[in-house]
N, C-alpha and C positions, 0 to 999 in steps of 0.2 A: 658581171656585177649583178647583183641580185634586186629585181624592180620593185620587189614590197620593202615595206619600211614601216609597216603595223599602219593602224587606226590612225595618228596623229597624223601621217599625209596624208589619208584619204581627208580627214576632216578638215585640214590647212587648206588643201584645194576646195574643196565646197564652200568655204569660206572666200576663199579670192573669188570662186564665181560667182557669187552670191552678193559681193560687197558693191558689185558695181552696179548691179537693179538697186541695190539700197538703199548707195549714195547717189544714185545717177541721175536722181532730180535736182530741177534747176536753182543755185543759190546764189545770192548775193554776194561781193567779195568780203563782205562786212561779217558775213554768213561763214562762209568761207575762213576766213582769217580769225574768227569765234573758236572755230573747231578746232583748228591746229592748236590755238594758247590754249586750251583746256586741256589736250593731248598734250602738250608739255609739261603742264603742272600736275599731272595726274602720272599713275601708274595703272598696267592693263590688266586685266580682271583674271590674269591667270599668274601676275606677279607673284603670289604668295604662294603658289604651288610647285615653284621652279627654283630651285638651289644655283648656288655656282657651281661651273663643271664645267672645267678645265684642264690640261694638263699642268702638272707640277712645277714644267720648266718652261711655258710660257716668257716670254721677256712683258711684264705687262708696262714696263715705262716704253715699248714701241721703240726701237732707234729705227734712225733714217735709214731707209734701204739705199742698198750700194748694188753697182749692178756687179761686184763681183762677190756679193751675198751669194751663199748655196742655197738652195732647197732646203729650208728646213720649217714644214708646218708645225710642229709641236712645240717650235721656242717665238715666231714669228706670228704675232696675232693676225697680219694682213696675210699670209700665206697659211695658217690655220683654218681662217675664214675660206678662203678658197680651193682648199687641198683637203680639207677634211667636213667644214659644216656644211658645204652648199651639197655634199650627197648625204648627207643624211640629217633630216628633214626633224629625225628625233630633236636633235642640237639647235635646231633654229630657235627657238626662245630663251635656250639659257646662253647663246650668242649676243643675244642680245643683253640678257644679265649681265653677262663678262664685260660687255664693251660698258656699259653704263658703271659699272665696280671700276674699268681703265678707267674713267675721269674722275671719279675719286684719287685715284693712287697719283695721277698726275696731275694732281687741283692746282701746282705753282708750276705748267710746263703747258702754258696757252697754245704752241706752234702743235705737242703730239696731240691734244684737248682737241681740237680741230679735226685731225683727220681722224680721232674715234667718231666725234659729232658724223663727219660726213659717214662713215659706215656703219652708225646706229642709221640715220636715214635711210642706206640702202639697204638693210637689217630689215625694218620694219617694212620700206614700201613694197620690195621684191619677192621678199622672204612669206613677211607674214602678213602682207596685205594690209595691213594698218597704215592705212594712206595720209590719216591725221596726222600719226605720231614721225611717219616719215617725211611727210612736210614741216612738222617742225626741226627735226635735227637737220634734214639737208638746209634749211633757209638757217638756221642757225651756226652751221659749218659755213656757208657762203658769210654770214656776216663776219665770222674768223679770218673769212681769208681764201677757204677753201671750195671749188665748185668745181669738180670735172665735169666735162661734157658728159658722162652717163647719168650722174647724178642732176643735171639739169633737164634731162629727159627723166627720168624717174620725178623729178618734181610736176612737172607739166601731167604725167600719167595718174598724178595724186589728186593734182588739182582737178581732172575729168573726172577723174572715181568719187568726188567728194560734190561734183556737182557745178564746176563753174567752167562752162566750155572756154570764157572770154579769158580766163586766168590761165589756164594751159597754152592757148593759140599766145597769149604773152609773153609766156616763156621758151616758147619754140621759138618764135618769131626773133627773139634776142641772142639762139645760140648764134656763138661766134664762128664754130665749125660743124660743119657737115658728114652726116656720120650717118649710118644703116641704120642706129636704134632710131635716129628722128624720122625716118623713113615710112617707119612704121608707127611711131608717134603721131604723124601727119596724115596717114590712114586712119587710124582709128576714129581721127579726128572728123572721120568724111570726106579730108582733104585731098584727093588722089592727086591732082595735079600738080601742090607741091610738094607732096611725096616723093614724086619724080622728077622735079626738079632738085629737090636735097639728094635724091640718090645719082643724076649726073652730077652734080658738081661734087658726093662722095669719092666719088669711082677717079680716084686716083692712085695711080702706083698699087700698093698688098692691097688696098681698099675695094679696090674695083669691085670684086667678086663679092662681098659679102655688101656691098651697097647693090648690085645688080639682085643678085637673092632675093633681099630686102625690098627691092620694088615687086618683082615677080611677086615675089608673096604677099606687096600691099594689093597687085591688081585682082588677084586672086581672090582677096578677101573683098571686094569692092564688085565680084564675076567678070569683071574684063580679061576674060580667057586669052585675045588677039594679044591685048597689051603685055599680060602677063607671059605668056610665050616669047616674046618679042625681048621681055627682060630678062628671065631664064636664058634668052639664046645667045644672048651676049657672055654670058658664064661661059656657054659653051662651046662658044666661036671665038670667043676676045681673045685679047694678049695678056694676058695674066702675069703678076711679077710675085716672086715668092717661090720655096719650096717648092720640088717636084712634087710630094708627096700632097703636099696639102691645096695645088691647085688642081690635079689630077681630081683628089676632093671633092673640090667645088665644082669641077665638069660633071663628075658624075650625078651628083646633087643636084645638080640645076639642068641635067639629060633626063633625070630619071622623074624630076619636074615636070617637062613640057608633057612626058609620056603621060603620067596622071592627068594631067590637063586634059588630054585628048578623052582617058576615059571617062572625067568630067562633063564632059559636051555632050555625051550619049547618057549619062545616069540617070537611070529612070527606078526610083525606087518602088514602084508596084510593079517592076519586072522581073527585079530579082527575087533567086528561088533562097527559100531558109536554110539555115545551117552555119555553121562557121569557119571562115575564110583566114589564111594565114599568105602574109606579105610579109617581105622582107627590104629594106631603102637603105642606102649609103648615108650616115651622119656623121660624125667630127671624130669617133674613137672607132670606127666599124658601123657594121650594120644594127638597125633596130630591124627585130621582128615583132611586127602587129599583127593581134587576130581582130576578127570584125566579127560580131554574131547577126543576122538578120536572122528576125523572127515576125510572122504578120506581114510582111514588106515594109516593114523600119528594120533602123540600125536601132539595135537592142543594145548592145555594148562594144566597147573600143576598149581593148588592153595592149597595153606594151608587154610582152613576154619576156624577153631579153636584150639587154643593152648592154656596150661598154661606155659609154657616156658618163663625164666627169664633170661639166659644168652645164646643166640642166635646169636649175635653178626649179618651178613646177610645168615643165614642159610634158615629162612621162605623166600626168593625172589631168592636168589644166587640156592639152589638146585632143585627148579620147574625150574626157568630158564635154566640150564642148561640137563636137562632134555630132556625139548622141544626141545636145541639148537642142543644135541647129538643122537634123536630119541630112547634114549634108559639110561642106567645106566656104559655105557662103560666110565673111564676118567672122570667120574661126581666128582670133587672135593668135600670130606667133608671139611666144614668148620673149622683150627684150633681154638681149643677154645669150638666148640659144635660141637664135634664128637656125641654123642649120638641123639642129636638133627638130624643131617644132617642121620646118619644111620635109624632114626626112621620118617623121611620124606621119605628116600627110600624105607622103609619096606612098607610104606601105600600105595605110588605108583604103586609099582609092586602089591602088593594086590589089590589094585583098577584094574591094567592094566588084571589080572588073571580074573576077572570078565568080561573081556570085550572077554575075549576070547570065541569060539563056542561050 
């Protein structure tokens, strides 16, 4: 699969990273809860530039999925949304047009009006980093009825990027279950310790491994090298329940972890010589290939080359970018959603960057 996707993703990403210096001073909830209702009653400033664009055979009244539903993205908005717009990055705004045109079409069908509400939320907070507009449809789908637990972590991640640390820790603080994305929500939060605590009480059954990941990668971003090692090696030693294919996966994903880690501990960037380095890391569809360029003794640029990667959401631009931004892996957000992805772009980095050394 092919990692460019034109201008509109480089500049969706510089926007996600941008929005959180933005918002990221401190506001009142009052402040807070300002923002969202004006992002409700309002439309975003590229609305009038963006058509519907959809397919023809779309179902847009949604029926209730059945789990002996086939695959089919192009009549199934909730499987369109994930089989066709989240790789390309083009479709994320007029994704968003679509689902907002779904509540028109279903103005007297309150139960489907809800679950578009909650996936305009994830639409806007994920997608296109509009953290307003996506705390108001996710709090608006919650008052419907509807609130999964990712969506409850993507509320809490909005309320940080808009500025209200106490408003996020509130929303964590009341999920009901435990899960790898609040793992990382509790990190970012500063929280390491119960990061680690939502990622033990995650680590059950299929869970295990991609809650262990999820800590590995909050210690990492926090530099607790020992700790993060310590959680990576549980990937790699535990008893894992699931697919052969996909725990084998996650061994090598969180083997090929610790290895970074170690070259981590020695990275000295006025040691390394210039030029451009290519690594290759185990992610969820195959390997990603990353080149690193060092130039001066900084990291000059971070590219994904190639990937098979299908649910990435902005992991391929979001974590070279910040890469570059932080000169290193210190506070480098994995992306909720593609934890494995964002861990297996860092694994090639630091493999790439291990080569650049003397």
């Amino acid at each position: 699969m092919p990692t460019h996707v034109g201008r509109f993703h480089v500049w969706c990403i510089l926007v996600s990273c941008s929005l959180c210096v933005m918002d990221g001073y401190a506001q009142t909830r009052a402040e807070v809860d300002a923002r969202v209702a004006e992002a409700g009653r309002t439309q975003p400033d590229w609305w009038g530039s963006v058509g519907l664009d959809y397919p023809a055979e779309l179902r847009l009244d949604w029926p209730e999925p059945r789990e002996e539903q086939r695959w089919e993205p192009r009549r199934n908005p909730g499987q369109y949304l994930t089989g066709v717009v989240y790789q390309d990055p083009r479709l994320w705004r007029s994704s968003a047009r679509l689902f907002h045109h779904m509540l028109t079409v279903n103005e007297d069908r309150p139960a489907v009006r809800a679950r578009i509400m909650g996936q305009l939320g994830h639409i806007y907070a994920s997608l296109l980093a509009d953290h307003a507009r996506g705390a108001f449809w996710i709090r608006s789908a919650a008052e419907a009825g509807v609130r999964p637990y990712q969506q409850t972590v993507e509320l809490a991640q909005c309320y940080q990027a808009l500025g209200s640390r106490e408003m996020a820790v509130d929303v964590l603080a009341g999920l009901e279950h435990a899960n790898s994305s609040a793992v990382l929500a509790w990190a970012q939060l500063g929280e390491l310790a119960r990061a680690l605590a939502v990622a033990d009480a995650a680590a059950v059954g299929r869970q295990a491994a991609q809650a262990y990941l999820a800590a590995g990668q909050a210690c990492r971003w926090h530099r607790d090298y020992a700790r993060s090692k310590a959680a990576f090696g549980k990937v790699v030693g535990g008893a894992l329940r699931g697919g052969r294919r996909r725990t084998e996966l996650y061994r090598r994903c969180a083997s090929e972890a610790v290895a970074s880690l170690s070259l981590l501990e020695q990275l000295d960037l006025k040691g390394l010589n210039d030029g451009t380095y290519r690594a290759q890391a185990t992610a969820y569809r195959g390997d990603v290939d990353v080149a690193v360029e060092v130039k001066n003794h900084a990291i000059a640029s971070v590219k994904v080359l190639d990937h098979r990667e299908d649910w990435f959401f902005t992991a391929l631009e979001s974590i070279p970018a910040q890469i570059v931004e932080r000169q290193g892996f210190e506070e480098v957000d994995a992306v909720t959603g593609a934890t494995v992805t964002s861990v297996a772009i860092i694994n090639a980095a630091a493999k790439a960057l291990g080569a650049a050394s003397p």
